[in-house]
VOVO-910638 format. One record per residue (C-alpha): x, y, z; residue number from 1. Coordinates in Angstrom, 1 decimal. Layout:
<atoms>
(atom (X; Y; Z); NUM)
...
</atoms>
This chain:
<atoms>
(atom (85.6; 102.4; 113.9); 1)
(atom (89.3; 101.4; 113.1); 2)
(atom (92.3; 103.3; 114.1); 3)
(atom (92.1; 106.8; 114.1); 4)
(atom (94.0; 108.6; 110.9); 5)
(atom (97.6; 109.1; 111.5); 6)
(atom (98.4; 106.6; 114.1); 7)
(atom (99.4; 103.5; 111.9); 8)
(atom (102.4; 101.5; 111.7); 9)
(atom (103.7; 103.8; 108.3); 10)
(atom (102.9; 107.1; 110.3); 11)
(atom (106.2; 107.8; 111.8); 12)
(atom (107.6; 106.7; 108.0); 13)
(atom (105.3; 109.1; 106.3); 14)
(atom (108.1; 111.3; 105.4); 15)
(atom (110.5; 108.7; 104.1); 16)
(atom (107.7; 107.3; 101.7); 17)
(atom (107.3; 110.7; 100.2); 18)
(atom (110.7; 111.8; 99.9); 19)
(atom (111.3; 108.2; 97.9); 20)
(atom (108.1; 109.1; 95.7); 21)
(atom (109.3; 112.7; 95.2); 22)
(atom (112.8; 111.7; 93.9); 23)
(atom (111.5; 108.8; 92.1); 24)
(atom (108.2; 109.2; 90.4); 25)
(atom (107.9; 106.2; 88.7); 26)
(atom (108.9; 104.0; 91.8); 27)
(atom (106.3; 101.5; 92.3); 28)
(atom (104.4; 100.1; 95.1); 29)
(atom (106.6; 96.9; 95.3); 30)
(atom (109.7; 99.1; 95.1); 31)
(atom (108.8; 101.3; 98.0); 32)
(atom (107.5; 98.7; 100.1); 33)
(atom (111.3; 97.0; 99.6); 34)
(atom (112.9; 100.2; 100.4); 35)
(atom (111.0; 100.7; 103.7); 36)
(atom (112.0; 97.0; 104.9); 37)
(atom (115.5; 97.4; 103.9); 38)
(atom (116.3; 100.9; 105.3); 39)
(atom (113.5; 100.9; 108.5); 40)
(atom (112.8; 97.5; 108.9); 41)
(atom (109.2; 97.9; 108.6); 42)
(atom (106.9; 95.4; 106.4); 43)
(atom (104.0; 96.1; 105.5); 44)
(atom (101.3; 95.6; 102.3); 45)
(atom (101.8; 97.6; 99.5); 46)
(atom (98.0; 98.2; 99.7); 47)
(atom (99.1; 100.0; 102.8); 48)
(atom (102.0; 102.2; 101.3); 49)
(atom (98.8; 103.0; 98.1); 50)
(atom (96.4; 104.5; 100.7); 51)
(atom (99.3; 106.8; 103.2); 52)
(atom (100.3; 107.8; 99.7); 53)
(atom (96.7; 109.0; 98.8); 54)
(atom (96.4; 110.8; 102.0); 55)
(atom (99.7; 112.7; 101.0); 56)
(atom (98.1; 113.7; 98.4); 57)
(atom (100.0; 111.4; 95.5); 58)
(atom (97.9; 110.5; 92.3); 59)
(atom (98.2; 107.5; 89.9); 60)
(atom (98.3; 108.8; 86.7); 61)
(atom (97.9; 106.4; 83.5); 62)
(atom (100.7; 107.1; 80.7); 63)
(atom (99.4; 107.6; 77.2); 64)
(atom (101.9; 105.4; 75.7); 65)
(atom (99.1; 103.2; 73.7); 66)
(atom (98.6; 103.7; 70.1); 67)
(atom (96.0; 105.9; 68.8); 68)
(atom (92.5; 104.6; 67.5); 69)
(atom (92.3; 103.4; 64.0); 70)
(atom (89.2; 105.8; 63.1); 71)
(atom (91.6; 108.9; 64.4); 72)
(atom (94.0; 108.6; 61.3); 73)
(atom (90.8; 108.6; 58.8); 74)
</atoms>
């Protein structure tokens, strides 16, 4: 059911997406999705930009910027 993997609206942009992500790593969802309409004219949800992203093979990894637990320092 649904379209077949590969044929979607961001499938001929694939490559643009990824070479945006791979110069910019911290570029969010809402920053690529304005990049893609400005430069190709395309809009689309950033929901759709998250998923061809974790076909590519892209991650979301969560920074450890938090402080430590207070029972750690004990």
């Amino acid at each position: 059911m649904g379209r077949p993997l590969g044929t979607g609206k961001l499938a001929a942009h694939a490559g643009f997406l990824q070479e945006l992500v791979t110069q910019d790593p911290d570029m969010t969802l809402f920053e690529l999705r304005d990049a893609l309409a400005d430069a190709e004219g395309v809009t689309v949800h950033h929901s759709a930009i998250a998923r061809l992203l974790k076909r590519l093979g892209f991650t979301h990894k969560k920074s450890r910027w938090w402080p430590p637990n207070a029972d750690a320092r004990r």
